[in-house]
C-alpha positions in Angstrom: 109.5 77.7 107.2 110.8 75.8 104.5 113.0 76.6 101.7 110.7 74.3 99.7 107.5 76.1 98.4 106.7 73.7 95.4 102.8 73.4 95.5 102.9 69.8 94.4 104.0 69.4 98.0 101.1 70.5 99.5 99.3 68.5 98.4 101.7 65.2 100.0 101.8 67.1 102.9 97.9 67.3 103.6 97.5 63.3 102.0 99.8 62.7 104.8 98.4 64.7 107.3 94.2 64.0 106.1 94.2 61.1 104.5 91.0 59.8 105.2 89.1 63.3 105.0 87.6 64.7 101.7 89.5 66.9 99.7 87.6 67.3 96.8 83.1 66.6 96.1 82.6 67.0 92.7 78.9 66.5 91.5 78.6 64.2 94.5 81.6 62.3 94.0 84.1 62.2 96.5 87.6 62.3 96.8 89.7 61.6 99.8 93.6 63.4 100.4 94.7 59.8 100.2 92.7 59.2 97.2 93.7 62.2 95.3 97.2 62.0 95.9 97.9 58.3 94.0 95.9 59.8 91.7 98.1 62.1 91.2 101.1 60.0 91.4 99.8 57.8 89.0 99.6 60.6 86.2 103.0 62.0 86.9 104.2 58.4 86.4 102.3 58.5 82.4 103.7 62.0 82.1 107.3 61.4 82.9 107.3 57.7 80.9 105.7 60.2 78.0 108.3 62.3 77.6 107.5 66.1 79.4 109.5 67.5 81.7 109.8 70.5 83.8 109.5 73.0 81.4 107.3 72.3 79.5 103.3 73.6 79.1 100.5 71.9 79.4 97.2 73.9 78.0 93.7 73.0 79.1 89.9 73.8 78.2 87.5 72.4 80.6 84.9 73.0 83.0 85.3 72.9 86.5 86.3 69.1 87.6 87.9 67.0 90.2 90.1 65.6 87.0 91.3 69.3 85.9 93.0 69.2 89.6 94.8 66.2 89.4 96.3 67.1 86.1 97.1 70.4 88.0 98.9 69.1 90.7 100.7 66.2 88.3 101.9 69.2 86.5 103.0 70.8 89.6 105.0 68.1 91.1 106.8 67.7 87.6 107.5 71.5 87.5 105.1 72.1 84.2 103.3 74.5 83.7 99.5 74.5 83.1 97.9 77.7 81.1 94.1 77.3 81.3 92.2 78.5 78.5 88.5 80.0 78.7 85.9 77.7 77.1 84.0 81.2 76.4 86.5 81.7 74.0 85.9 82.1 70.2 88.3 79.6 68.3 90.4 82.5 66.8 90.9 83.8 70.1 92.1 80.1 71.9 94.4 79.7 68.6 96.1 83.2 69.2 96.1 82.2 73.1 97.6 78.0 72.1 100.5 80.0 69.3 101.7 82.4 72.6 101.8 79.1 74.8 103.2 77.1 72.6 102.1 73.9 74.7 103.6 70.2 74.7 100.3 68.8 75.4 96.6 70.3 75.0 93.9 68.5 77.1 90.3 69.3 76.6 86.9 67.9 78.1 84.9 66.3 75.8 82.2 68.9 75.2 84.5 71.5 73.8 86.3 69.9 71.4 84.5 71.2 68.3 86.1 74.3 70.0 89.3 72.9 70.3 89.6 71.4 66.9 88.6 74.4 65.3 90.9 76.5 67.3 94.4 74.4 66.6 92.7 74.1 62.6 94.1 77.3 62.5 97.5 77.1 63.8 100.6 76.1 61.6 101.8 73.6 63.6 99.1 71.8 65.9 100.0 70.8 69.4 99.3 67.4 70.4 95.9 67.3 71.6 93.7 64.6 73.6 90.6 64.3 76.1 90.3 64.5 79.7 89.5 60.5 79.9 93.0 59.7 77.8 95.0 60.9 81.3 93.7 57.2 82.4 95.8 55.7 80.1 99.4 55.8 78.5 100.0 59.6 77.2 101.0 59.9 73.3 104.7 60.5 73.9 106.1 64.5 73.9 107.1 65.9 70.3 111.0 66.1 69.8 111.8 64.7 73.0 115.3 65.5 72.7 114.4 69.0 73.4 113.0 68.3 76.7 115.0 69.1 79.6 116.1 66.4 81.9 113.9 65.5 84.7 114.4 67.2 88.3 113.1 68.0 91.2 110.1 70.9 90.9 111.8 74.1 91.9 110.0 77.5 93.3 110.4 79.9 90.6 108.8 76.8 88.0 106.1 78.3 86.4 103.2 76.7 88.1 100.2 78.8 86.4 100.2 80.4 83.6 97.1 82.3 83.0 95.9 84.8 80.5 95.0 88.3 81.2 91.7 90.0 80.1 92.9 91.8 77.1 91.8 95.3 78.4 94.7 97.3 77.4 95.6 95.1 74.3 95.9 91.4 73.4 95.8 88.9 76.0 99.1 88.6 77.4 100.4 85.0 79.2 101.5 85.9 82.7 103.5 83.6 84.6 102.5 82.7 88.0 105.6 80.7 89.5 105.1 77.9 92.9 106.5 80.7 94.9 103.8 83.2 93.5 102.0 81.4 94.5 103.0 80.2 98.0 103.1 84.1 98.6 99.9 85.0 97.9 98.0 82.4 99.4 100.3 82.7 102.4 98.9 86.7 102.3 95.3 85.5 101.8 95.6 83.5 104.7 96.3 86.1 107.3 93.3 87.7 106.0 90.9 85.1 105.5 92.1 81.9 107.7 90.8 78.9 105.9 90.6 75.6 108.7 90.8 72.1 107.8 87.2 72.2 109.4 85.5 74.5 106.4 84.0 73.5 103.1 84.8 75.8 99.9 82.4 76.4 97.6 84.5 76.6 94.3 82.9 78.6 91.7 84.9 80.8 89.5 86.1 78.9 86.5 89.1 77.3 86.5 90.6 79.2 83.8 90.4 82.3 85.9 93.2 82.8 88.6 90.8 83.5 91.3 89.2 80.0 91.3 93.2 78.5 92.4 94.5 81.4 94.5 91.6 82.4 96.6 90.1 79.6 99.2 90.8 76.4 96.9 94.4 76.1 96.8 94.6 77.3 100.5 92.2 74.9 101.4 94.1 71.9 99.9 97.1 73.2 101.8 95.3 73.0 105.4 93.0 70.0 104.3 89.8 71.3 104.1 87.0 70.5 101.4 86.4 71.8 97.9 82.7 71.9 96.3 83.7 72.3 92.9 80.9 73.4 90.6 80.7 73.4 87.0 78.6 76.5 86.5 75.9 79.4 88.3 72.3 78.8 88.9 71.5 80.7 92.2 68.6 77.6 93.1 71.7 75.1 93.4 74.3 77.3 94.7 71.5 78.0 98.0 71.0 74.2 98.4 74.6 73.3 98.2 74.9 75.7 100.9 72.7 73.8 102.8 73.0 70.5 101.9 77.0 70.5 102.1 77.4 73.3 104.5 79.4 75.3 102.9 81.2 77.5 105.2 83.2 79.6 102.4 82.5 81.1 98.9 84.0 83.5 96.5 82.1 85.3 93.7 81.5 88.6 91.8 79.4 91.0 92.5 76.9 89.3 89.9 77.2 86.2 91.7 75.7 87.8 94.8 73.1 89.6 93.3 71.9 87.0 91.7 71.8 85.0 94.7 69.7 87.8 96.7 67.5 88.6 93.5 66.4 84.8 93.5 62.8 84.1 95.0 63.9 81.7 97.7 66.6 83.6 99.2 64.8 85.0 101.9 64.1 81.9 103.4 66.9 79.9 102.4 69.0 78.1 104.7 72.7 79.7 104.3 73.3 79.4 108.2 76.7 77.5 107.7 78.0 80.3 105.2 80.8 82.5 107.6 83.2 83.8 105.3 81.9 85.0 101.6 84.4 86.9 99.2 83.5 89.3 96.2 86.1 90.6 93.5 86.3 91.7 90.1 83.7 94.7 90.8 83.1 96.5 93.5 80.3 95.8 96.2 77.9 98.5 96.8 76.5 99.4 99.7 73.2 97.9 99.2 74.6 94.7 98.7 76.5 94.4 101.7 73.6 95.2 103.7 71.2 92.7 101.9 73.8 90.0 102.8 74.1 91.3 106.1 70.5 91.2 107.0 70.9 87.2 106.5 74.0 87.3 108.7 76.5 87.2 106.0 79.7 89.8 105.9 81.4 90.0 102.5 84.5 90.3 102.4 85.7 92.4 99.5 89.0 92.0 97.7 90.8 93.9 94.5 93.9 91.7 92.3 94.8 91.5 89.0 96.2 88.0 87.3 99.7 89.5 87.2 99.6 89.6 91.0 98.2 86.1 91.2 95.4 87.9 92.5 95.4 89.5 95.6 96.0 92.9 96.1 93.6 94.9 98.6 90.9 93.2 101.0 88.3 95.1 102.9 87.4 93.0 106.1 83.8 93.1 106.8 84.1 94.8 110.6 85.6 97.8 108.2 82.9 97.7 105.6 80.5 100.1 107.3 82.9 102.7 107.9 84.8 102.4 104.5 82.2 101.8 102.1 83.3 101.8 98.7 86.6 101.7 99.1 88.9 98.1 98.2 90.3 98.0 101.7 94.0 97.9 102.5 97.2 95.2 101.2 97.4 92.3 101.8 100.2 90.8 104.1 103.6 90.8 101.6 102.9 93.1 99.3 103.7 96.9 99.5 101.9 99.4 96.8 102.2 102.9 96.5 100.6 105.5 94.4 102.5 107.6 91.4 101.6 110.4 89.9 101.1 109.5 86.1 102.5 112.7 84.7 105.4 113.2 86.8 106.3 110.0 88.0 106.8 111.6 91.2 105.8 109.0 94.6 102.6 110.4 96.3 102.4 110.1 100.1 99.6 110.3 102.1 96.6 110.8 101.3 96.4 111.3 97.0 94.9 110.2 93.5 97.2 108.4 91.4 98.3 105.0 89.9 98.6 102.1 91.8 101.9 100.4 92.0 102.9 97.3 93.8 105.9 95.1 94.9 106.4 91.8 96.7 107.2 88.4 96.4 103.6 87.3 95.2 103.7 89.1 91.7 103.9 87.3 88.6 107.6 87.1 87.2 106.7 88.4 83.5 104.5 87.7 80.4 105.4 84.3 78.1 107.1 84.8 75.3 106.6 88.8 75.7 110.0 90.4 77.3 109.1 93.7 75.7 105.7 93.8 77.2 107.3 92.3 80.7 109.5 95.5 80.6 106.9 98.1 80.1 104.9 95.8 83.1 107.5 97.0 85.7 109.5 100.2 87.0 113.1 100.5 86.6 113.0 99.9 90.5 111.0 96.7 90.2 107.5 98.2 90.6 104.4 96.4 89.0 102.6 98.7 87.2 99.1 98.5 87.6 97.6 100.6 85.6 94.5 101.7 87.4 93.7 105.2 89.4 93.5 104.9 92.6 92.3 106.9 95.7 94.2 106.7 99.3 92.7 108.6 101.9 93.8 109.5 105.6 93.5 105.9 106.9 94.8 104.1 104.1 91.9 102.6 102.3 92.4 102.4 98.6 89.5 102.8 96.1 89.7 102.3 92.5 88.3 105.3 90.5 89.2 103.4 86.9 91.9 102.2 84.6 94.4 104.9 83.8 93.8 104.3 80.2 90.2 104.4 80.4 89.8 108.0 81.6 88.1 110.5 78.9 88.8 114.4 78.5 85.4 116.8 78.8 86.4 120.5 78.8 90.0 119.7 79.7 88.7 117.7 82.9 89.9 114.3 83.3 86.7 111.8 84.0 86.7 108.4 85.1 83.9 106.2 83.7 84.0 104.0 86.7 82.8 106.9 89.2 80.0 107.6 86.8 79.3 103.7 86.4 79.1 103.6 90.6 76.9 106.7 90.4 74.2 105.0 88.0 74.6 101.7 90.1 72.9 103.3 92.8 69.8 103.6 90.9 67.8 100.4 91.7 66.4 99.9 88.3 69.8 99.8 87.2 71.4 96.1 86.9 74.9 97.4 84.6 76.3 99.8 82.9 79.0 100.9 81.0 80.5 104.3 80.6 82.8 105.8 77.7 84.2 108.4 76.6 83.1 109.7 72.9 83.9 113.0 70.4 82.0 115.7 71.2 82.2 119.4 69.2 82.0 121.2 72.3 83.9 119.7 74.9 86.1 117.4 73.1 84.7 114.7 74.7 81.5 113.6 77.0 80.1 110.3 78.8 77.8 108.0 76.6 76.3 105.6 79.0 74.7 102.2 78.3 72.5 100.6 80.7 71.1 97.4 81.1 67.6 97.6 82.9 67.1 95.3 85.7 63.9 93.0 85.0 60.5 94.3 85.8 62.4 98.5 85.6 61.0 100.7 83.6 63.4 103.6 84.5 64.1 106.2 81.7 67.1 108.3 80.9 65.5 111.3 81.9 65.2 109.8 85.3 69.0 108.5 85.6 70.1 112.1 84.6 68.4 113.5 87.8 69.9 110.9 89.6 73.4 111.4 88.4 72.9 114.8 89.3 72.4 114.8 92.6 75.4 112.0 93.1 77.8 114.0 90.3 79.7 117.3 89.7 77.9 118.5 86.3 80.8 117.6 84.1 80.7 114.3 84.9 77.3 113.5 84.4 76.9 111.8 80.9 75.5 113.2 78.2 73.6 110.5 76.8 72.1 107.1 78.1 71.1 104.5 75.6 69.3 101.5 76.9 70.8 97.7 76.0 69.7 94.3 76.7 73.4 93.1 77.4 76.9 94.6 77.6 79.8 92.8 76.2 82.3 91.2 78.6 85.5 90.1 79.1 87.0 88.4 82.3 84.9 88.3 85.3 82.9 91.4 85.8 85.4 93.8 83.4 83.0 94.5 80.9 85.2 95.6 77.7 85.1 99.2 76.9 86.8 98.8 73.7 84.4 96.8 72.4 81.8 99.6 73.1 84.1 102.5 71.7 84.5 100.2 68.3 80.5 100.2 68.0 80.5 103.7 69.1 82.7 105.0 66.7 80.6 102.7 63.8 
């Protein structure tokens, strides 16, 4: 294997290699290896006569697009890092994200630059910022150029990524994925999920979310396959790109899925090419894996977190049946363990405690944060996860919750997310999210808020009997209060302290 992990190489490697095959079909427009790779030559060429070297940070805010992955691997092959933003994002929200960055260069699609204008409007020094269509052309030349570092080779521990975490313990915080990271983990998601030259990816996680680089795309640009990159989620396309492409790979969240099964045409739909189909960022229940596996689909289910660039855990489908529930076993090149949180002592066999992990995959700290990149790890170089996590006999991990998100009733610990699986059962129940609040009695008890799915007219009365018979009584919540949404934050992690804030008001 070669000392050289840079993934700006993969890239020449597969141009070399697949020239004439399709790397990327965005919207319907094609882009060969060949194609892709001058055009990425021909931007490191504006970027170098501008001024940034390796070193430097390049933020974006965009949509999914073929031109967001040739700025990608420019800055790759110039050892610069790229920190995608969320477009979601409120503008004092990207303006906290653009001070921790710090970028050389912002770039932002056309349609959200009112949000990008009114996001660096209130910064004290704006970055220099310009549109997608401006890579075409000479680049405005980097600010105080004499602080750039000279220009070299791309090296492995470059930071390739760097990509923002969901904020669920605290601010946002910038972890750093490196080229190696990132080799690592795809190299890990590999031996679980082989990607061929042959398949065709269905890319639809945004691209500010480390899941839409680290699981199938970038993996299948190394073995040159082809990447359907789409911009957003209506589950009508997603079914005729399936057919009409032949899509033989996809990842999603568990909403994704649903969404897909709840939609009128899905029985009859043509998905025959689809083999492999991936869920994170929530677990699957059981229903779901057999709706999809009455069309002669087996999800394949997988746990990360940014910080390990994602991939932690991955339940193969031929487990699925016999482990239901649980987030599978690690991945290839990554050892975890389990701790207890009190004692600090290391739990073997089967246990409850948090989840650590190791391994050459895992982020190398937080931007600009050495404080909070200390706290991240053990003194013997263990990630800290933060979440509670079950192990049984066989070693199959499930998550229970995060460590932080537990609540105290009658000096019993509780973890929302058990309750939250418990309700999910219920078929008139679409989400829900469980928190801890004040209680005069037991110090504290579960407030649940559901969102009804459409057509449901299920009551509280009737979820309490259900959580009954699926929970020990001090777990089922006290109260249920019906809502039309739940907030959010990355992905599927709906934010509990959003919901504690208006709890407490």
């Amino acid at each position: 294997m070669t000392d050289d992990q840079t993934v700006g190489r993969w890239l020449s490697d597969s141009a070399r290699a697949f020239a004439h095959r399709v790397a990327i079909d965005d919207r319907g427009v094609t882009t060969t290896y060949a194609e892709l790779d001058r055009r990425v030559d021909r931007l490191v060429r504006r970027l170098a006569r501008a001024g940034y070297r390796p070193g430097d940070r390049i933020v974006t805010i965009t949509g999914n697009s073929a031109d967001h992955v040739v700025l990608f691997f420019a800055c790759a092959r110039l050892g610069i890092g790229m920190s995608p933003l969320s477009w979601r994002a409120a503008p004092r929200e990207l303006a906290y994200e653009l001070g921790v960055v710090d970028p050389q260069l912002v770039v932002v699609e056309e349609e959200y630059g009112v949000l990008a204008d009114a996001a660096v409007a209130l910064l004290d020094r704006a970055p220099t910022q310009i549109r997608f269509d401006a890579l075409d052309h000479d680049l405005p030349p980097r600010d105080h150029p004499s602080e750039a570092a000279d220009q070299r080779p791309p090296r492995n521990d470059d930071p390739l990524l760097i990509m923002f975490t969901s904020g669920s313990t605290g601010a946002p915080k910038a972890a750093i994925l490196t080229h190696s990271t990132c080799f690592w983990t795809n190299l890990a998601f590999s031996r679980a999920v082989p990607v061929s030259r042959d398949d065709v990816v269905l890319s639809l996680l945004p691209q500010h979310h480390v899941g839409s680089w680290n699981v199938q795309t970038l993996l299948a640009w190394w073995v040159g396959a082809k990447v359907v990159i789409e911009r957003g989620f209506d589950p009508r396309r997603v079914l005729e790109l399936i057919r009409t492409r032949g899509i033989t790979m996809m990842m999603g969240v568990p909403t994704h899925y649903r969404a897909l099964a709840d939609y009128r045409g899905f029985a009859d739909a043509d998905i025959s090419s689809l083999c492999t189909a991936v869920v994170g960022g929530a677990p699957a229940t059981g229903a779901m894996l057999q709706t999809w596996l009455d069309r002669g689909v087996r999800l394949t289910q997988g746990y990360g977190l940014t910080e390990a660039g994602p991939n932690v855990l991955c339940l193969l489908p031929e487990e699925a049946a016999a482990h239901v529930g649980t987030a599978g076993r690690p991945y290839h090149h990554l050892d975890v363990r389990l701790v207890d949180h009190d004692t600090g002592e290391v739990l073997d066999g089967p246990a409850r405690g948090e989840l650590q992990i190791k391994g050459p995959g895992l982020f190398v700290g937080y931007f600009g944060d050495e404080a909070a990149t200390r706290e991240a790890f053990t003194d013997d170089g263990w990630l800290r996860t933060g979440d509670l996590v079950e192990r049984d006999a066989d070693g199959y991990h499930t998550i229970i919750d995060r460590m932080d998100g537990l609540y105290i009733s009658g000096g019993i610990n509780v973890a929302p997310a058990e309750v939250e699986k418990a309700l999910l059962e219920h078929p008139g129940v679409e989400r829900v999210l469980v928190v801890g609040v004040p209680d005069d009695k037991w110090g504290q008890v579960g407030l649940a808020r559901v969102v009804r799915r459409e057509g449901s007219t299920v009551d509280a009365a009737e979820l309490l009997r259900h959580c009954r018979s699926y929970l020990a009584r001090y777990k089922v919540p006290a109260q249920i209060v019906f809502v039309s949404d739940l907030p959010e934050g990355s992905l599927e992690k709906v934010r509990r302290r959003a919901v504690l804030e208006e709890s407490a008001g």
